[in-house]
C-alpha positions as CSV (number, residue, x, y, z in Angstrom):
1,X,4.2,43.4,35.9
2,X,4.4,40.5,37.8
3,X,1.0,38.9,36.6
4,X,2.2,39.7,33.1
5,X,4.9,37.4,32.8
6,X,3.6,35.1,34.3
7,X,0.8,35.3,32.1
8,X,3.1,35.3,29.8
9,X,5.3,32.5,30.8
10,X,2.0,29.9,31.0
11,X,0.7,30.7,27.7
12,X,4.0,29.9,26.2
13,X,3.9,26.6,28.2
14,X,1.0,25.9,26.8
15,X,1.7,26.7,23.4
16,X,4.8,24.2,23.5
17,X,3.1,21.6,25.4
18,X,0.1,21.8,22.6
19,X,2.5,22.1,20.0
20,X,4.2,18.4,20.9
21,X,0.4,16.7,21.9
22,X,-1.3,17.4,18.5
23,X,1.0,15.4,15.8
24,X,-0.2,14.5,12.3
25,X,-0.6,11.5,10.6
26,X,1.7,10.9,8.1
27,X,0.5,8.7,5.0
28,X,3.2,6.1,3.9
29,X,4.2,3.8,1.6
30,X,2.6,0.8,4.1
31,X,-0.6,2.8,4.6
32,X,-3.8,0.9,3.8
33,X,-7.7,0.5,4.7
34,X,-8.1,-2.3,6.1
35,X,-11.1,-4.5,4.6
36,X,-14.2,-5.9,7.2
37,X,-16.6,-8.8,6.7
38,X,-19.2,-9.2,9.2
39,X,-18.1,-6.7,11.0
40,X,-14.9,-8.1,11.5
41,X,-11.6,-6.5,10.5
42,X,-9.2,-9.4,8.1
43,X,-5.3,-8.7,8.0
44,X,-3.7,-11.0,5.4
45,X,0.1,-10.9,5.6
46,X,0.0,-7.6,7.9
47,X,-0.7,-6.5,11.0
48,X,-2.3,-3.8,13.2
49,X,-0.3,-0.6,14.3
50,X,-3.1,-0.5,17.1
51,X,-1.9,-2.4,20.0
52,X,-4.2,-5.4,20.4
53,X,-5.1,-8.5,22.7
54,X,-4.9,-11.8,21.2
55,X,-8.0,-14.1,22.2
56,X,-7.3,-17.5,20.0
57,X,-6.1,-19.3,17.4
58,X,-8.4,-20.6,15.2
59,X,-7.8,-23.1,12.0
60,X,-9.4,-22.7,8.5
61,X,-12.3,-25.2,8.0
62,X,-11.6,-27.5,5.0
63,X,-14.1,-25.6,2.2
64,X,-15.3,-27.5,-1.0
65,X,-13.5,-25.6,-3.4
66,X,-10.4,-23.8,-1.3
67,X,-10.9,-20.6,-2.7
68,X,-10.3,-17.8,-1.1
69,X,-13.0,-16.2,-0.2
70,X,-14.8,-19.6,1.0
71,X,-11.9,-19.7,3.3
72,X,-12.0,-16.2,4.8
73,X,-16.1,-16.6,5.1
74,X,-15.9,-19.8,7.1
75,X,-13.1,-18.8,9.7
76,X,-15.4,-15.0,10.1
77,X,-18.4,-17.5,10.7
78,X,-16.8,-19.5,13.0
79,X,-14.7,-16.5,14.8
80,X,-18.3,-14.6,15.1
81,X,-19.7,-18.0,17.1
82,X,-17.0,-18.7,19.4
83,X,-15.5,-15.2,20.3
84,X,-18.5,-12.5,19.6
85,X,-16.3,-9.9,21.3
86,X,-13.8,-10.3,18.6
87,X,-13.0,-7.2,16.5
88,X,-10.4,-8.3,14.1
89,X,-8.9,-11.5,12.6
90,X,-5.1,-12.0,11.5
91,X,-4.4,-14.7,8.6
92,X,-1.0,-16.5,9.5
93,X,0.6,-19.4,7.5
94,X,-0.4,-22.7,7.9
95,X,-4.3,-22.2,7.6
96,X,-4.8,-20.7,11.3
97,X,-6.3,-17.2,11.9
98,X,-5.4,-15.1,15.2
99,X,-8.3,-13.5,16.7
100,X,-7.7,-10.4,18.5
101,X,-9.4,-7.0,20.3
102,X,-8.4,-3.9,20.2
103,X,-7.5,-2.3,23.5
């Protein structure tokens, strides 16, 4: 009887502890795919929910035209040179890019 319960008692831990481990993502408003160039992955005006180590700063390249995606190409370009263990690239004001990894 004694096994039993106790049997008994540690599946029912288990159970509970599962039960609390296993959680389910939960699609929101904020939710998106984030887009990659080069392998990279570009946040414009958001961030990662990931936690994440920032490497540099590094400042948008002057381009012929300005357009956008002249801009973005030139700071991946120069983020894949200088920091090749980069894994994601955050657009801030003022023309400068944060380069980060993810832990």
């Amino acid at each position: 009887m004694k096994k039993l319960m106790t049997g008994l008692l540690l599946g029912i831990t288990i159970t509970f502890l599962i039960s609390f481990t296993v959680s389910e993502y939960v699609v929101s408003k904020q939710t998106a795919n984030v887009e990659q160039k080069s392998g990279l992955y570009i946040f414009t005006q958001s961030k990662p929910v990931m936690q994440y180590e920032y490497i540099a700063t590094v400042k948008s390249g002057m381009t012929a035209s300005g357009y956008y995606d002249e801009v973005i190409n030139s700071i991946v370009r120069k983020v894949k040179k200088d920091y090749p263990t980069a894994d994601a690239i955050i657009f801030v004001p003022n023309a400068e890019a944060e380069v980060i990894k993810f832990k």
